[in-house]
N, C-alpha and C positions, 0 to 999 in steps of 0.2 A: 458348105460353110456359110453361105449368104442367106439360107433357110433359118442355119441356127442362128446367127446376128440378128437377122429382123425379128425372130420369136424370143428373143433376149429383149429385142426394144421394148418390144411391146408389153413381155412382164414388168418391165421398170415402168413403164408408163404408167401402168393399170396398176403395181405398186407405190407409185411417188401419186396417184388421184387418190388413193383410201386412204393414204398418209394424208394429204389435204383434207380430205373432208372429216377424219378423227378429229385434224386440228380443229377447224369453225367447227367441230359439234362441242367440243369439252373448252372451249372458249369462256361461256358465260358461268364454270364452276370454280370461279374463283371464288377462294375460302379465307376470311382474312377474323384471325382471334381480336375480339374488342381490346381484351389487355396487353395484343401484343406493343409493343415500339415498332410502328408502323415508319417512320420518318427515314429510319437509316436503312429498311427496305427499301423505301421508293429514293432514296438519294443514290441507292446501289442500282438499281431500275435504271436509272438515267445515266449513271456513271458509265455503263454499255451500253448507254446509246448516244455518246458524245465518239465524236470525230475531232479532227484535225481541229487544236488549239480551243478545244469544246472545254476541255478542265480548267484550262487557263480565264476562261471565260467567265466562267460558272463559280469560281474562287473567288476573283475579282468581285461578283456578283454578291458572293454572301457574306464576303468582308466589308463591305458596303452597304447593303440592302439585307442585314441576315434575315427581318422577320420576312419583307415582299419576295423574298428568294427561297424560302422554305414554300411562301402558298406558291408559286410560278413551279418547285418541283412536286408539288402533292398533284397540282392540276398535270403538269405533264406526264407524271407517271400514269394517272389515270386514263391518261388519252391513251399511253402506251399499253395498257396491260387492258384500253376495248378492240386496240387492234386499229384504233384509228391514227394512231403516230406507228411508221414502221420503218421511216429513214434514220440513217444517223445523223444525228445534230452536230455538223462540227459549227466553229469557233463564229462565222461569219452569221449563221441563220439564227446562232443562240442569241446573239450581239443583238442581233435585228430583233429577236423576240422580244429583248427587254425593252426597247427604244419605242418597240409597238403600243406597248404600255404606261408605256414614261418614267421608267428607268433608265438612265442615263450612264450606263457601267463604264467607269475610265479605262483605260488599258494602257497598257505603255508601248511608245511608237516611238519602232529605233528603224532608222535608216541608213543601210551600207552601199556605199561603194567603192570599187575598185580601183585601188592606187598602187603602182606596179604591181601589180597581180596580188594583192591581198585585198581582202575586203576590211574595211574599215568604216566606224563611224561617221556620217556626213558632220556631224559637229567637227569632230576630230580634222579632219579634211578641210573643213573651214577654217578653220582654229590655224594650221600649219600653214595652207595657204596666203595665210591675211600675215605672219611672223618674215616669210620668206622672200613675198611678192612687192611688200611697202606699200607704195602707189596703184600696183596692177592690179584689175581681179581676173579670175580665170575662173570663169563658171560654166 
């Protein structure tokens, strides 16, 4: 049995390298129509390759910045479809990208914590606290 396991490995092995190497050969046969509507390609392109709070980001991003946020996804699809972008972008690294260029994307920042085991507003928390306490604070 341990004959046929390892001669299993090694077909997958020397299967998953000709699969690599088809990939980087048919790489550079990207085929793109001059009349197509290229934009909501490359916005779908990047929509898969956002991560965690990456859409939230990217929204903010074009409701704000729509024309500088269309050329930051033309450029990044491109990166992505030479093979040179391969991670996912979530919400933090997207934040950063714009700020690298001088985009400045608001976001909205809520802070919760916990008061008898519910999570809650920090304002909110603040808010009851300051109604209940008078004189005290309790921070």
């Amino acid at each position: 049995m341990s004959d046929e396991d390892f001669e299993l490995e090694r077909l997958k092995e020397r299967r998953l390298q000709e699969m690599q190497k088809n990939i980087s050969q048919n790489k550079p046969t990207v085929k793109e129509d001059p009349g197509k509507n290229t934009p909501p390609n490359r916005r779908s392109l990047i929509l898969g390759m956002l991560g965690y709070r990456g859409l939230e980001v990217l929204e903010n991003a074009e409701s704000q910045f729509p024309n500088e946020t269309k050329m930051v996804i033309d450029k990044l699809a491109e990166l992505v479809e030479s093979g040179e972008i391969t991670e996912i972008l979530d919400g933090g690294k997207l934040l950063a990208l714009f700020r690298s260029i001088g985009l400045y994307v608001r976001m909205d920042t809520k802070i919760n914590v916990e008061k008898d085991g519910k999570m809650v507003s920090l304002s909110d928390k603040l808010s009851q606290d300051s109604k209940g306490d008078g004189d005290e604070h309790s921070l």
